[in-house]
DSSP file (Angstrom, degrees, kcal/mol; ACC not computed):
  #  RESIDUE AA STRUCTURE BP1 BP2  ACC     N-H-->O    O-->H-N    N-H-->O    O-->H-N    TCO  KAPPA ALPHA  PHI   PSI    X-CA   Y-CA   Z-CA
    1    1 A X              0   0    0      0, 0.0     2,-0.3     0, 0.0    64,-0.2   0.000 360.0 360.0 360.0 131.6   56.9  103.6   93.6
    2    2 A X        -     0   0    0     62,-1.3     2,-0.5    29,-0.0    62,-0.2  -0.725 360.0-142.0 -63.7 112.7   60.1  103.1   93.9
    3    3 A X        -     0   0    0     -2,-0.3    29,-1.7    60,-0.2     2,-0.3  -0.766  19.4-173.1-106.6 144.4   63.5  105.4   93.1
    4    4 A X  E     -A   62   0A   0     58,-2.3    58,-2.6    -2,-0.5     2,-0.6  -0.953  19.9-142.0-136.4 152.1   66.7  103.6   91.6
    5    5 A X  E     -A   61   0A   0     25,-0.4    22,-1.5    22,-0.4     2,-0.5  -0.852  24.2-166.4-122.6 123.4   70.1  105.4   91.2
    6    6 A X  E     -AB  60  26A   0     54,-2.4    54,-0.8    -2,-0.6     2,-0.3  -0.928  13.0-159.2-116.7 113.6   71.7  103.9   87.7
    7    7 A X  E     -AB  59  25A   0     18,-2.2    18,-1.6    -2,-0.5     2,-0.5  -0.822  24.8-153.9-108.1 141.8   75.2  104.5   86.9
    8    8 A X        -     0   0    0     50,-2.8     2,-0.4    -2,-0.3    16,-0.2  -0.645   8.4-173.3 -88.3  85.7   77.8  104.8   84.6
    9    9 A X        +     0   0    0     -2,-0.5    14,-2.1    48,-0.1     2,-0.4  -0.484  11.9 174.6 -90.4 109.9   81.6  104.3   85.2
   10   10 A X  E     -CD  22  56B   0     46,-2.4    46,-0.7    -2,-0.4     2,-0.4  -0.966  14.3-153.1-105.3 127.8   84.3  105.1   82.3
   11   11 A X  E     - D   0  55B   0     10,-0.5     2,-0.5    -2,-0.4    44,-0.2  -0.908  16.1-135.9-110.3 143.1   88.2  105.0   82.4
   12   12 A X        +     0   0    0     42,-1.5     2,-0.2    -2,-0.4    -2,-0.0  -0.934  46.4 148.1 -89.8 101.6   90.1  106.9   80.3
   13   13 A X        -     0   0    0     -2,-0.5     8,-0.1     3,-0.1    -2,-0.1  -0.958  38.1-158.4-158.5  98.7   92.7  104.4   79.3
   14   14 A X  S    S+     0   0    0      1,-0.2     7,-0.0    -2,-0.2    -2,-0.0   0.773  97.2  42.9 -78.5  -2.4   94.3  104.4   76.1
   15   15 A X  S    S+     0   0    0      2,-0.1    -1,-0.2     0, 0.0     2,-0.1   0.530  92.8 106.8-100.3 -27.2   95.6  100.5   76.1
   16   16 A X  S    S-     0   0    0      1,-0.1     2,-0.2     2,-0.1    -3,-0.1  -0.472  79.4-126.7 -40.4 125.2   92.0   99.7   77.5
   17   17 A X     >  -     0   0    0      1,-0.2     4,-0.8     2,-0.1    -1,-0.1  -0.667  25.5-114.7-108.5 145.2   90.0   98.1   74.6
   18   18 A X  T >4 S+     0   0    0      1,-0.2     2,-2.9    -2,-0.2     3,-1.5   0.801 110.9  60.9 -44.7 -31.2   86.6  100.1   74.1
   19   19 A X  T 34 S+     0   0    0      1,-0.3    -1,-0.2     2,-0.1    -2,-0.1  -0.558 113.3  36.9 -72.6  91.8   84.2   97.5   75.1
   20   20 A X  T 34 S+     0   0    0     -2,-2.9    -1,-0.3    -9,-0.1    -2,-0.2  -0.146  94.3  95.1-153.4 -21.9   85.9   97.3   78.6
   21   21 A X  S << S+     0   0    0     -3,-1.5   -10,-0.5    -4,-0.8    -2,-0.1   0.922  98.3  14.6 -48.1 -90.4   86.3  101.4   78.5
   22   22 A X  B     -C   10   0B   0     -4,-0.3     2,-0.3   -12,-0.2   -12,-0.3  -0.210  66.0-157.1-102.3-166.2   83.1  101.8   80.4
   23   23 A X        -     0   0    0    -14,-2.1     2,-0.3    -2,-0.1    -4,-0.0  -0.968  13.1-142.6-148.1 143.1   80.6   99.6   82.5
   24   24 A X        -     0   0    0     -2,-0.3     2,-0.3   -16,-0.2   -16,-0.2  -0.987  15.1-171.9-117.2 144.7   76.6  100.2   83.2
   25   25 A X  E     -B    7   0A   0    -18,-1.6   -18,-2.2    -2,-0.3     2,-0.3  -0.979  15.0-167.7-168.6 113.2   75.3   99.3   86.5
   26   26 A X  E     -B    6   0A   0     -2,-0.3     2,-0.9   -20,-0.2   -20,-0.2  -0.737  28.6-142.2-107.6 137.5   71.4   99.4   87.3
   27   27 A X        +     0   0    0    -22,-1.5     3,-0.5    -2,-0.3   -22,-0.4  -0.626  29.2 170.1-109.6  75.8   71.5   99.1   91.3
   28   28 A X        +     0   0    0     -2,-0.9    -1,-0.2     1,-0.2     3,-0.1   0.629  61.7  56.4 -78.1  -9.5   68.7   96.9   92.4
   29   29 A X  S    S+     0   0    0      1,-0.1     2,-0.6   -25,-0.0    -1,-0.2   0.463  98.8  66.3 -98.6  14.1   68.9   96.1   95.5
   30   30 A X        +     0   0    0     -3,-0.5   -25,-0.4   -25,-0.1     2,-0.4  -0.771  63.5 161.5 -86.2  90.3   69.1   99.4   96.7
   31   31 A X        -     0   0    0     -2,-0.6     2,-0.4   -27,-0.1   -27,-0.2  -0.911  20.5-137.6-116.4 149.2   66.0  101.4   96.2
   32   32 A X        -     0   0    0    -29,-1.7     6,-0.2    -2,-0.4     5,-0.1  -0.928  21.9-140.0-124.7 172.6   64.7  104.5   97.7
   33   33 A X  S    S+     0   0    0     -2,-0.4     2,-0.1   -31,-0.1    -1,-0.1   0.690  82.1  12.7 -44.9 -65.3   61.8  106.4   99.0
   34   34 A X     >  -     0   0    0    -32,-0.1     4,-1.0   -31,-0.1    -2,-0.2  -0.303  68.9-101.6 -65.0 144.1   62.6  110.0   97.4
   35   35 A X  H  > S+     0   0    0      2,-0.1     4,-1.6     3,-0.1     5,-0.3   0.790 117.1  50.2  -0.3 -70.5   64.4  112.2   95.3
   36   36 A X  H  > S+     0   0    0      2,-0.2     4,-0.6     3,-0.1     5,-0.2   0.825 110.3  51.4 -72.0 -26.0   66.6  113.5   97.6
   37   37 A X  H >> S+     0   0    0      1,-0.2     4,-2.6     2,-0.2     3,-2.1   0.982 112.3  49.1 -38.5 -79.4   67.7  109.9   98.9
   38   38 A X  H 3X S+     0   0    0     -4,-1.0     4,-2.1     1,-0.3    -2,-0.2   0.719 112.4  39.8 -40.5 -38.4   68.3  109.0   95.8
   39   39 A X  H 3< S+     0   0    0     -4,-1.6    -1,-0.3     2,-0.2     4,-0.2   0.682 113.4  62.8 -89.1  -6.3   70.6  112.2   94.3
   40   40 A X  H <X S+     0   0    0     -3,-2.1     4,-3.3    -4,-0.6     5,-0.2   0.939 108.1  41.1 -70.6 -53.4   72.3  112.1   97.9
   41   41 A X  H  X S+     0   0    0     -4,-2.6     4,-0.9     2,-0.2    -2,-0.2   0.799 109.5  59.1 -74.0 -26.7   73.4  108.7   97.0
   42   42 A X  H >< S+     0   0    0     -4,-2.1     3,-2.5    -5,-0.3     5,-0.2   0.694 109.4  38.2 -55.5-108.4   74.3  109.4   93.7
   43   43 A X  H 3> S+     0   0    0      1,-0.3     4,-4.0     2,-0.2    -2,-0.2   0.362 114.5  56.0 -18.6 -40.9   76.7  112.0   94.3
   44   44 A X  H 3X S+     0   0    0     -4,-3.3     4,-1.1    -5,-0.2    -1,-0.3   0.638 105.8  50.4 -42.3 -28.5   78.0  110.2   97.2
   45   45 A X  H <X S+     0   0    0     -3,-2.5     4,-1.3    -4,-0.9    -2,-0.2   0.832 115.1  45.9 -72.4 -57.9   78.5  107.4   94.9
   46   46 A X  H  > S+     0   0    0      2,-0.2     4,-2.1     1,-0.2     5,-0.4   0.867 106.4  59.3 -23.2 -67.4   80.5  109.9   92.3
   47   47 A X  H  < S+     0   0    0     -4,-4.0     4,-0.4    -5,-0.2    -1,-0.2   0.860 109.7  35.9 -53.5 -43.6   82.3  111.3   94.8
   48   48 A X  H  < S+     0   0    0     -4,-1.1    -2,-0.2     2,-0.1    -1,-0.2   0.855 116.5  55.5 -74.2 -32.7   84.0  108.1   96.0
   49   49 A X  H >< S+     0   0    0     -4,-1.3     3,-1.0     1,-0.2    -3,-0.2   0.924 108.2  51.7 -43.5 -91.1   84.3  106.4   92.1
   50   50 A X  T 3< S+     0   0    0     -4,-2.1    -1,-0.2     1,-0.3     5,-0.1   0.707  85.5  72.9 -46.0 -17.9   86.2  109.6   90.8
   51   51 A X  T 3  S+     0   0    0     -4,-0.4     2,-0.8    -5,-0.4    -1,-0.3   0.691  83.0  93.7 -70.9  13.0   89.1  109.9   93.5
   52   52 A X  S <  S-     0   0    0     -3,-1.0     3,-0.4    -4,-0.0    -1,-0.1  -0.844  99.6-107.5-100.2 127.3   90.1  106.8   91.2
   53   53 A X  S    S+     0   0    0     -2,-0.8     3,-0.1     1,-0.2    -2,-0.0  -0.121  97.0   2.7 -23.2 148.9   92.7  108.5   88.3
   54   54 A X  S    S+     0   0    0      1,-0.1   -42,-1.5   -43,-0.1     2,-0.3   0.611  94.3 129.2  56.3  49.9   90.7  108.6   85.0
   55   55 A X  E     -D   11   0B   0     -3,-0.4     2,-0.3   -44,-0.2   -44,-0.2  -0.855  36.8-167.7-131.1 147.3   87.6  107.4   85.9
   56   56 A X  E     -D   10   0B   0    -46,-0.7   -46,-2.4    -2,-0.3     2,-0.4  -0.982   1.2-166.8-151.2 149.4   84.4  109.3   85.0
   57   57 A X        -     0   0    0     -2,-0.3     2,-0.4   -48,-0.2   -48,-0.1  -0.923   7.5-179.7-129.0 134.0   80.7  108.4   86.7
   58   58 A X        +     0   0    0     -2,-0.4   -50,-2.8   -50,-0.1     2,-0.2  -0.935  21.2 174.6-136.5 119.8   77.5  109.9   85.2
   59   59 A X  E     -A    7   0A   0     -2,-0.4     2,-0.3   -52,-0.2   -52,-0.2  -0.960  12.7-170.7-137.9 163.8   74.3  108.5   87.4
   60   60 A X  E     -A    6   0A   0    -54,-0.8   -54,-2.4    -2,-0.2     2,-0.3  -0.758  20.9-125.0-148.8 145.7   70.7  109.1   87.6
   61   61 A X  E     -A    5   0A   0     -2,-0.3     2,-0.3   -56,-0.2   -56,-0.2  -0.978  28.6-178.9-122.7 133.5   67.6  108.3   89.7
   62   62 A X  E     -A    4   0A   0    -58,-2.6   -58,-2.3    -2,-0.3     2,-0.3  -0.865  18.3-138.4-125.3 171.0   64.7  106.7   88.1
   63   63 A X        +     0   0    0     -2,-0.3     2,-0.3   -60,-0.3   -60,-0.2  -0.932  25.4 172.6-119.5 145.7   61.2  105.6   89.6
   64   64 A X        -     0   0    0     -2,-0.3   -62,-1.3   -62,-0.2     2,-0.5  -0.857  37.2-113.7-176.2 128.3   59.6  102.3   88.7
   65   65 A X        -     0   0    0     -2,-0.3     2,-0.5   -64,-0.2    -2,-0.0  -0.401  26.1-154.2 -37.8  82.6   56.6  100.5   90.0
   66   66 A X        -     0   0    0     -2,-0.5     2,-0.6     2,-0.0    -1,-0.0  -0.582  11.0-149.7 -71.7 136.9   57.8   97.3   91.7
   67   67 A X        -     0   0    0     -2,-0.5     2,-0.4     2,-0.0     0, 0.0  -0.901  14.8-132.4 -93.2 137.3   54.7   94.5   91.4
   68   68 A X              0   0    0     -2,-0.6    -2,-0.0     1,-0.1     0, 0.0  -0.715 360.0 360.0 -75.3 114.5   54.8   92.1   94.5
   69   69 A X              0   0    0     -2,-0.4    -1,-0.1     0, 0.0    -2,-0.0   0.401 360.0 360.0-128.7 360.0   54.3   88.8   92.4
């Protein structure tokens, strides 16, 4: 099993039109081994996003069974 960090990125933009406001973005070719990988790389991921003005990042780590097909 497999852990995958899914994020969301929104700007706060009042000329922005909402569908464009924010974006979701499941990161698949990254996966890793842990928990702790995984929330490292979030926040790391956060951290760099938000030094952009008006920007806000909410992400998650999920686990999911890859099948070899």
């Amino acid at each position: 099993m497999k852990m995958f960090l899914i994020f969301w990125l929104c700007v706060q933009n009042p000329i922005t039109s909402l569908e464009q406001t924010c974006v979701q973005n499941i990161i698949y070719d990254v996966s890793y081994n842990t928990k702790e990988e995984c929330r490292e790389a979030s926040i790391k991921l956060a951290k760099e996003l938000t030094q952009i003005p008006d920007t806000y990042v909410t992400t998650f780590c999920t686990t999911k069974i890859i099948k070899n097909t």
